[in-house]
C-alpha positions as CSV (number, residue, x, y, z in Angstrom):
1,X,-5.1,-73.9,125.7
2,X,-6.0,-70.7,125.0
3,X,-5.9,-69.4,128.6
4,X,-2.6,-70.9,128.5
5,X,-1.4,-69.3,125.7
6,X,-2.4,-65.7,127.3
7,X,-0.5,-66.9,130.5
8,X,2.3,-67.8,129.2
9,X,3.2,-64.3,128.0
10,X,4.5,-63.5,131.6
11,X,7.3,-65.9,131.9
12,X,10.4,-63.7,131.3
13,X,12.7,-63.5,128.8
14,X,14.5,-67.1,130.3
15,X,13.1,-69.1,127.4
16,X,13.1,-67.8,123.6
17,X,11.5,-70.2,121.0
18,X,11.2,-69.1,117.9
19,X,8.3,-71.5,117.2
20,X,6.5,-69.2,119.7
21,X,7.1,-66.1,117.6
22,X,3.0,-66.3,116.2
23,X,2.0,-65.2,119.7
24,X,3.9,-62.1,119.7
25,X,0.7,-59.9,118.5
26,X,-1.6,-61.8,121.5
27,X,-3.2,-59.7,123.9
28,X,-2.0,-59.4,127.6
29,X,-2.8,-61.9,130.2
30,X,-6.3,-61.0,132.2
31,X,-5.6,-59.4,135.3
32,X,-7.3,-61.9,137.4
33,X,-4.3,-64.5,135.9
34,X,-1.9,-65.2,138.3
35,X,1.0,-65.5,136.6
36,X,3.8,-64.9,137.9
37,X,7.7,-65.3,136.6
38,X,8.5,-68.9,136.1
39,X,7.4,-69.2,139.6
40,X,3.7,-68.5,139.3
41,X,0.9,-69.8,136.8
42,X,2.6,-73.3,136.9
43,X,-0.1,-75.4,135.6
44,X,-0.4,-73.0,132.6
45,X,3.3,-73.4,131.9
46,X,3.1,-76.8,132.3
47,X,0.1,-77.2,129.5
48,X,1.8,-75.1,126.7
49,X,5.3,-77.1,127.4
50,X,3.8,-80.3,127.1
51,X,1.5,-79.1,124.3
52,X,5.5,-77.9,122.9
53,X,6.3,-81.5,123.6
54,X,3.4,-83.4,121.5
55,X,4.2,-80.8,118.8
56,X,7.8,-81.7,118.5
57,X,7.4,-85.3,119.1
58,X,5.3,-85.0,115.8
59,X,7.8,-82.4,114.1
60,X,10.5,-85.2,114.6
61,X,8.9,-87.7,112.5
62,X,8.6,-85.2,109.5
63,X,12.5,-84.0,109.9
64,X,12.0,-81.1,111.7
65,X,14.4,-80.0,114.5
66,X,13.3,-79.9,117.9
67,X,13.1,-77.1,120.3
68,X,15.6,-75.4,121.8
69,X,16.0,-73.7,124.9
70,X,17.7,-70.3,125.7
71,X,17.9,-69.2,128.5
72,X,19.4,-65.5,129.6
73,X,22.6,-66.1,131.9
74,X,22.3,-63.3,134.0
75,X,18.9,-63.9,134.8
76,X,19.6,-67.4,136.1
77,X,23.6,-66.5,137.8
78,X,22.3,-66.5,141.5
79,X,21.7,-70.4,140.6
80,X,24.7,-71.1,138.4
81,X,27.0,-69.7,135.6
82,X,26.1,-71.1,132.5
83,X,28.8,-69.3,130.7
84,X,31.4,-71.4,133.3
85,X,29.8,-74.5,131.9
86,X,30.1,-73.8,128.6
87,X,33.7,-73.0,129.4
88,X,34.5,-75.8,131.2
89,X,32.8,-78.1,127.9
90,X,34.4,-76.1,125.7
91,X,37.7,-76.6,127.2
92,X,37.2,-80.2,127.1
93,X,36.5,-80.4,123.4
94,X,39.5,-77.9,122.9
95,X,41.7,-80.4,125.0
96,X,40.9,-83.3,122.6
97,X,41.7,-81.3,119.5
98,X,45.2,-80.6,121.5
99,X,45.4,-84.2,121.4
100,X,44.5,-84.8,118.2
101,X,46.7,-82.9,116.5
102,X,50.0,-83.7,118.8
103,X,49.9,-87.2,119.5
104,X,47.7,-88.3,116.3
105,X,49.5,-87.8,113.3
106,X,51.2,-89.6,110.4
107,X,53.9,-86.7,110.2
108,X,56.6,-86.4,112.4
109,X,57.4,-83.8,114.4
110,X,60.1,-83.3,117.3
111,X,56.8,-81.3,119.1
112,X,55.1,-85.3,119.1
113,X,56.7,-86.4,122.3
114,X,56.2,-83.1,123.8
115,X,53.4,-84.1,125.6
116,X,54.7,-87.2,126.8
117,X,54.2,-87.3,130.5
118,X,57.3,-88.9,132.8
119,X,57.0,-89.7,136.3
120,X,60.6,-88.9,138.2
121,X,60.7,-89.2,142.1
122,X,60.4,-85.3,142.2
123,X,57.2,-85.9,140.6
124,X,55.5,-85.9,137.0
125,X,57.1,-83.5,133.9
126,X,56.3,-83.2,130.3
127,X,59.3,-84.5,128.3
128,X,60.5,-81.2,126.5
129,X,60.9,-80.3,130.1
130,X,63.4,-82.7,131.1
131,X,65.1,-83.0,127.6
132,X,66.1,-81.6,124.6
133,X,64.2,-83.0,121.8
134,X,64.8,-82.4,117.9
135,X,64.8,-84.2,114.5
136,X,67.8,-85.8,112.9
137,X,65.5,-87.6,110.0
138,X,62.1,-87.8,109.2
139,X,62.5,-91.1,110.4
140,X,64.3,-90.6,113.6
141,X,64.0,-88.6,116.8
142,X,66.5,-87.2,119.6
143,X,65.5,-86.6,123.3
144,X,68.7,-85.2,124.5
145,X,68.5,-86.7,128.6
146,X,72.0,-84.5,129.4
147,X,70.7,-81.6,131.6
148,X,68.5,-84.5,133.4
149,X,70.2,-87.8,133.3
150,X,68.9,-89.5,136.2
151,X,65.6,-89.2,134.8
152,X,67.0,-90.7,131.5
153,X,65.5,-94.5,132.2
154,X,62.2,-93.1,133.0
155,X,62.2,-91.1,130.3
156,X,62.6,-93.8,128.0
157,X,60.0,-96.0,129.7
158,X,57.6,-93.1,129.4
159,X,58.2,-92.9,125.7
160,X,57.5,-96.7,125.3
161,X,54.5,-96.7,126.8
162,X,53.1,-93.8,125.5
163,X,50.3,-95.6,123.5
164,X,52.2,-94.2,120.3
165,X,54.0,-97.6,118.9
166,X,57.4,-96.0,119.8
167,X,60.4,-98.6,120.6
168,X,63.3,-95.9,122.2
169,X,67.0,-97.2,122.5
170,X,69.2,-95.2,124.9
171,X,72.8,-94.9,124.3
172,X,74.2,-93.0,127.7
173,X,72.3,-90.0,128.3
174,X,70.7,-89.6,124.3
175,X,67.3,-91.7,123.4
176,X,66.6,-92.8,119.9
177,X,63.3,-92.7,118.7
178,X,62.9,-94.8,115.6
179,X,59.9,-93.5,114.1
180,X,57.9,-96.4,112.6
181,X,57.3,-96.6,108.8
182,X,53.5,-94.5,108.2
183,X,52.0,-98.5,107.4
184,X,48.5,-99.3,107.1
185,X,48.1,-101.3,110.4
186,X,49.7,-97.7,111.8
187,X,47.4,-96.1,110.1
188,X,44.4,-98.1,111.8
189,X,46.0,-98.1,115.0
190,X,46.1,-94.5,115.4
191,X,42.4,-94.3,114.5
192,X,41.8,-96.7,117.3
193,X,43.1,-94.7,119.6
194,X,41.4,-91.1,118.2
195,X,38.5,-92.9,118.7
196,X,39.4,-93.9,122.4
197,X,40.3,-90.3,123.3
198,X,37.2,-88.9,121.9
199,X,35.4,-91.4,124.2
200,X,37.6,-90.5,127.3
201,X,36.5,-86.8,126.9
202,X,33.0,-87.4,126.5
203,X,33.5,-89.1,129.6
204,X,34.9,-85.9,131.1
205,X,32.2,-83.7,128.8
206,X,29.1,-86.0,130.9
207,X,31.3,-85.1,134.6
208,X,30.5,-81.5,133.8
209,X,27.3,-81.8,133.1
210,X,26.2,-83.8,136.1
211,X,28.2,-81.2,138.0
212,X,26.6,-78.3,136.6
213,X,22.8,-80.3,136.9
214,X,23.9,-81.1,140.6
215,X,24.2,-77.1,141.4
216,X,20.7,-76.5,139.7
217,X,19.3,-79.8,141.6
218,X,20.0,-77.7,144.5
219,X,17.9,-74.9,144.5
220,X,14.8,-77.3,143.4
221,X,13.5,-76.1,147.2
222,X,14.0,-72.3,145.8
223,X,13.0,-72.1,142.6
224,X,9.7,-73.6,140.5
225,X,9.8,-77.0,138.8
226,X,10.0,-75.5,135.8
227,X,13.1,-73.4,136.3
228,X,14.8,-76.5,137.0
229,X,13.7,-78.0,134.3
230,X,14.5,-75.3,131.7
231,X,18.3,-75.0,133.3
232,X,18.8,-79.0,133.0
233,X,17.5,-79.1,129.3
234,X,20.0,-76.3,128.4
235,X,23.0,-77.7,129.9
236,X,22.0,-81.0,128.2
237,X,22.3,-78.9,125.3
238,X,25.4,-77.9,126.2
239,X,26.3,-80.9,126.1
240,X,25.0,-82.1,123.3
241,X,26.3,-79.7,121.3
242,X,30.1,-80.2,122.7
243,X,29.6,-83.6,122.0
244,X,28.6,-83.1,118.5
245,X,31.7,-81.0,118.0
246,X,33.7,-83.9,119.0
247,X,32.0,-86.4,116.9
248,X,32.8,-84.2,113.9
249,X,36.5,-83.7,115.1
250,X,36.8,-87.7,115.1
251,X,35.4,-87.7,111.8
252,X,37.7,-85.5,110.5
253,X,40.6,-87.1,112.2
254,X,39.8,-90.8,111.6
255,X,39.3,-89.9,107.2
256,X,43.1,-87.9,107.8
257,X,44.2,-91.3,109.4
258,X,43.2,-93.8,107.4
259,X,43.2,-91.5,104.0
């Protein structure tokens, strides 16, 4: 263990744990040791990891947080940019909170069918896009179809089935939207569906992941074990941590919701 300890103070600045701060002060590494970065002096790596392991696997059962890794983007960009992933997973949980605060609310809003996709044979547009949306009551909304109305009927049917309880009634080329009364099955039912988004964009969250664990998988003939394994555990961190941000986003959401 010892000889492991001494070893492992060539591996680069990749991984920083601050559980590993005590060796600091610890003499350098005999020069017959072959360490090497992350590449050499594998079976030494391999001991004080799993000696890590044990540790945290113990740590967990007295509260204690495990682990982390952190590794240096720069040093790793020839095998994949981990400030693109966290990006892309950012942009993902960013996309739910969009959705969240447009589509899931108990106050109205001409900006709530906004989003609303319709599909016209020139293709798909977002409602605002096609018509002229505003408020004539807190209870009732306008979509204006005048500039567009051969697209009026899909408009309508786009509005219906928008997953938002709406029940439209066209009168020529102007759609009423009777906004239904804020009730406590609506109330329930909006929570439903917070809950469904969140899980869609987890869904999307794990597709970057595997994407980003499929361009390290790669280089598995290039680089050591070990590098791969560091680069999977911190995009699963990535991951885990955009995930937890959802989770709290839903929490917030569903106690607006339901009051």
């Amino acid at each position: 263990m010892a000889m492991a300890i001494r070893c492992f103070r060539h591996l680069p600045s990749l991984l920083y744990r601050s559980s590993f701060a005590m060796i600091r002060g610890l003499p350098q590494a005999p020069a017959g040791c072959p360490a090497l970065p992350l590449d050499g002096c594998r079976q030494c790596v391999r001991q004080v990891l799993l000696t890590r392991q044990l540790a945290t696997k113990k740590a967990k059962g007295k509260g204690q947080t495990q682990a982390r890794v952190n590794i240096s983007a720069a040093l790793v960009e020839d095998i994949i940019n981990l400030e693109e992933t966290n990006e892309d997973m950012q942009a993902v949980v960013e996309a739910l909170k969009e959705d969240f605060s447009r589509n899931l609310s108990v106050r109205t809003s001409p900006g709530v069918l906004d989003h609303i996709i319709v599909v016209t044979k020139d293709g798909k547009f977002p409602l605002n896009q096609l018509g002229q949306i505003s408020q004539k009551s807190p209870q009732l909304l306008i979509v204006n179809m005048t500039n567009f109305p051969e697209s009026t009927a899909a408009a309508t049917k786009a509005i219906r089935e928008s997953g938002m309880n709406l029940n439209p009634e066209v009168d020529g080329t102007i759609i009423r939207v009777p906004i239904p009364k804020v009730t406590r099955e609506h109330r329930e039912s909006l929570a439903k569906l917070a809950k469904q988004s969140t899980n869609k964009s987890k869904e999307a969250l794990r597709k970057v992941r595997s994407k980003s664990i499929n361009q390290v998988k790669k280089f598995k003939n290039k680089v050591s074990e070990d590098t791969i394994w560091l680069l999977e555990k911190q995009i699963q961190q990535m991951a885990d941590s955009a995930a937890a941000e959802m989770d709290k986003l839903l929490a917030a959401k569903t106690k607006e919701l339901l009051g």
